[in-house]
N, C-alpha and C positions, 0 to 999 in steps of 0.2 A: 481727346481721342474720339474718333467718329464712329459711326456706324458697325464701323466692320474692322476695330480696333486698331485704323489706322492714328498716331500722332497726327495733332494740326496745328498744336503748336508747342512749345516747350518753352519759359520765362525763368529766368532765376531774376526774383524783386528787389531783394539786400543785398548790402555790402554792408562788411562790420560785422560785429556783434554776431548775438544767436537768433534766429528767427525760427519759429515753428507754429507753423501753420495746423492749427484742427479742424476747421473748419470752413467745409468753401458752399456757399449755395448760389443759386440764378437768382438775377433780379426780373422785372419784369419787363426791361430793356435791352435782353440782349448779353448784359453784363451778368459780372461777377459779384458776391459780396464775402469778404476773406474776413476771419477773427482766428486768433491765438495768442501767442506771446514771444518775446522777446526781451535779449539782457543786453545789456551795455550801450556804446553809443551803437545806432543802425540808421540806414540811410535807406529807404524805399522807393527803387526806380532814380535815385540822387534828387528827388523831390522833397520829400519827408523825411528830416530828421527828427529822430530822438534819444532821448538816454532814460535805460532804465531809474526810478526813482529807489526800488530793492536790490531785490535778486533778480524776479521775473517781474515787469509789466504786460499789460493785456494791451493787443493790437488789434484795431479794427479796421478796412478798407474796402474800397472798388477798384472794379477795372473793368476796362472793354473788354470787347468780345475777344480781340487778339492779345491781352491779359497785360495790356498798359494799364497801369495804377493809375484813378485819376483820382483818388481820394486817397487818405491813410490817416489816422488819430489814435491815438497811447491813452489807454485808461489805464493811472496812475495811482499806485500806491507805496508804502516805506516799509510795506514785508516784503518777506522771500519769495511768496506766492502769489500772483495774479493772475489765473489765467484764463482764457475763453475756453471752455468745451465746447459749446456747438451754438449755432443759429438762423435762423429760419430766416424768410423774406413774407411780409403778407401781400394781399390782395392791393393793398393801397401801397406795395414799394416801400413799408415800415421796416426796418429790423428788430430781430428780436434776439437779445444774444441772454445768455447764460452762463456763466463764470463762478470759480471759485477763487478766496482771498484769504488772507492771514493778517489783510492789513487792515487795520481800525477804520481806514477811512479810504476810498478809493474816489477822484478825480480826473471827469472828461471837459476838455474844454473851461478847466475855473469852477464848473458845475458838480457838487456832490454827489455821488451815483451811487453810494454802498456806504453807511456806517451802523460799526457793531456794538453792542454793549458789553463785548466782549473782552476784558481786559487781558486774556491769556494769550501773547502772539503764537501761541504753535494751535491754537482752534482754528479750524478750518472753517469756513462760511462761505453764501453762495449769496450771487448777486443775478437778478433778471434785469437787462435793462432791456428799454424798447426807443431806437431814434426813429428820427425822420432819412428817406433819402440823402441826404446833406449830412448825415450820422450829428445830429444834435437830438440833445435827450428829449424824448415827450414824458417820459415816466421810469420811476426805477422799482425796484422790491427789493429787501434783501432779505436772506433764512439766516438767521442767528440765531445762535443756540449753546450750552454748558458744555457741548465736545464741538464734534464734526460735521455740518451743515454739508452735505456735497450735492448739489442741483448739477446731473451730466448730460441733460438733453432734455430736447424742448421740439414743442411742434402745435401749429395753429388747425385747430378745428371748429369748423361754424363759428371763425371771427374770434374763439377763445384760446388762449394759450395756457397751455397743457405742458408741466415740468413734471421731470422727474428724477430720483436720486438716492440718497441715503441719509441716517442721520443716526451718530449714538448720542446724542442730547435728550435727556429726557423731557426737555420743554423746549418748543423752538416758538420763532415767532416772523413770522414773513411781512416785512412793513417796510414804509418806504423811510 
């Protein structure tokens, strides 16, 4: 939508499956950067396939300015829960995404991005991770804890990223 709340473009991404989108931010080219989740198999722009490993998996992307995908990647786990709540874009073109899991172990690309100590599948836990442009991991965090871990938004100040959320765990522990 522009200026003067005219549409300028409109895109439906998937086919298949459930797709929902939480979160859209700018990159610093012009472009898009998309995180949420999706169930079953889903096809992204018919580029990117995937199938959920649970219930929900967590989806990450790009796209141009005219809202063609030219990325898309599935952070994967074997709960019912994965999903992105929100994420920011930094100064250097990094992402920084925020999600919450029920799954012991969550996987982007082969690479571990979230495991819990938590052997109770219905706790909830949160994951910060941060890629590069190319959406491959630089670093991850996760909140674990004896209940509910929920980390729902995130935001970079003076280079530092700044989460926020809830937790009835009365010990948590943020580590990678």
């Amino acid at each position: 939508v522009d200026s003067l709340g005219s549409p300028k473009w409109i895109k439906k991404i998937a086919t298949n499956g459930n797709l929902n989108l939480e979160s859209i931010a700018s990159d610093g080219n012009s472009g898009i950067v998309f995180g949420g989740m999706y169930s079953g198999p889903i096809s992204i722009s018919g580029m990117f396939n995937f199938t959920s490993q649970g219930g929900w998996d967590m989806i990450i992307g790009k796209a141009d300015s005219v809202g063609t995908v030219t990325l898309a990647k599935s952070i994967q786990g074997n709960g019912n829960i994965d999903y992105v709540r929100q994420l920011v874009v930094d100064s250097s073109n990094n992402i920084i995404l925020v999600g919450v899991t029920n799954s012991p172990n969550l996987q982007l690309d082969g690479t571990l991005v979230h495991s819990s100590f938590s052997n109770n599948s219905n706790d909830i836990n949160s994951v910060v991770l941060k890629t590069d442009g190319n959406l491959v991991p630089i670093w991850n965090k996760s909140l674990t804890g004896s209940g509910d871990d929920n980390i729902e938004t995130v935001l970079i100040q003076n280079n530092n990223v700044v989460i926020g959320g809830g937790t009835t765990s009365t010990i948590c522990l943020l580590n990678s």
